[in-house]
N, C-alpha and C positions, 0 to 999 in steps of 0.2 A: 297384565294382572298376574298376581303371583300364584303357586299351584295350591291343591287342594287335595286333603288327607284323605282316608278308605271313607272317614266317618261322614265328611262333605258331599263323595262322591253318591255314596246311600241315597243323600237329599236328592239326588240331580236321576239316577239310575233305581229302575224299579230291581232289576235284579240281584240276586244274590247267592254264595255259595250255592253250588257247585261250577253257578254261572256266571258270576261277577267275572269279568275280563279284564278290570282297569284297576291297578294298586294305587298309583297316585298321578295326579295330573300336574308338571314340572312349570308347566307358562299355558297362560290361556289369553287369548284375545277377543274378547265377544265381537261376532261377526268376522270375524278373520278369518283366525287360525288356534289350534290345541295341539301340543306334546304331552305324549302320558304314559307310564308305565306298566309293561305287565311283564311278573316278576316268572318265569316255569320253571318248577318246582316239578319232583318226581311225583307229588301227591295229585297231580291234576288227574282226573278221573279216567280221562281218555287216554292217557299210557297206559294204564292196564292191559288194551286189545291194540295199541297203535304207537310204537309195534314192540310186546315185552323184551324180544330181543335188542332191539335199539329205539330205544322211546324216538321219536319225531312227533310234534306238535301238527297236527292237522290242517290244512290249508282253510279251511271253514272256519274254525278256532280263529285262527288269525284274521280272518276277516272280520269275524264277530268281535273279536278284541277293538279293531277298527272302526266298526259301525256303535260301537259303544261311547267308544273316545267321540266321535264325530256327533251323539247323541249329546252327550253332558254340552258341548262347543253349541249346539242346536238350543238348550234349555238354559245355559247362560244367557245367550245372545235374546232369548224373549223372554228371560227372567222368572223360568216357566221350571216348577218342581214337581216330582212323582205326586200324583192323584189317583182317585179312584174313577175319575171321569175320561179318562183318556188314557191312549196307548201311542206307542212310537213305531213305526213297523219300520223292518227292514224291505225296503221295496226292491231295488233293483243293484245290481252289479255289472258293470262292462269294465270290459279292457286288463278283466284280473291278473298278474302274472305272480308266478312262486317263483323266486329265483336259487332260493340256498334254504336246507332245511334246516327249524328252528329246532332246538334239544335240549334237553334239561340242562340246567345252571343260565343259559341266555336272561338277557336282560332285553325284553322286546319293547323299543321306542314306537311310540303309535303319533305320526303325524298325520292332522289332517284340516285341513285348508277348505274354509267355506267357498264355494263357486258358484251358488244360487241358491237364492230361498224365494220361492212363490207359491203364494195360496196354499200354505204348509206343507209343501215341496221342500225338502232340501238336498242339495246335491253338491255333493265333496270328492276332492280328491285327494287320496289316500297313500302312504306309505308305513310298512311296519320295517326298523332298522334295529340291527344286531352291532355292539361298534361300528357304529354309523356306516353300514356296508345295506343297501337294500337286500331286505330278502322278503318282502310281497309288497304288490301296489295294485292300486285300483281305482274307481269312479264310483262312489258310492250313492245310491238315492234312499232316500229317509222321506217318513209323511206321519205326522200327528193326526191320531184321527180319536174322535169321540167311542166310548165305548157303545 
């Protein structure tokens, strides 16, 4: 499937500025897999304290960028958009690693690979890529729940 603008993403992602983490989504595969962009920029909120002398991107940040991308691949895949009856939690993290720190001007690719969905369980595995060099990965678990 082909990717999807900020404006697309909106429909799929409750969030928004300060916390939107995904600019656009390059290829998507309902039940697969999703590639998607997030563009850092010095404007991102969390440079200000981290760290002004040499901004670096947050290892949370990029997970969240992560679990974002792997949220919209979650809402394709059950053809399921932002409401007011429900929420997406980020549940769980294993096996995180940071390998190289991410800096302003980076263009950070967000892969992630569906590995399970039960009983609105989903669980991915994850990489965020700088010219295609890893620099975090993970096992991400996600669960749709009623509000």
């Amino acid at each position: 499937m082909t990717g999807m603008d900020v404006g697309e993403i909106m429909q799929y992602l409750p969030h928004r500025y300060p916390f939107l983490m995904v600019d656009r989504v390059i290829s998507i595969e309902p039940g697969k897999s999703i590639v998607a962009i997030k563009n850092v920029t010095i404007n991102e909120p969390f440079f200000v304290g981290h760290f002004p002398q040499q901004p670096i991107m947050p290892g949370v940040m990029i997970l969240e960028a992560l679990a974002q991308a792997s949220a919209i691949l979650s809402f394709k895949t059950d053809n399921f958009k932002v409401n007011d009856d429900s929420v997406y939690y980020f549940v769980g993290i294993d096996n995180a690693r940071f390998k190289k720190p991410v800096v302003v001007g980076d263009q950070l690719f967000l892969h992630a690979t569906l590995t399970r969905h039960i009983k609105g369980f989903w669980k991915f595995t994850a990489q965020a890529k700088v010219s295609d060099e890893v620099v975090a990965e993970a096992e991400l678990i996600c669960a749709v729940r009623a509000k």
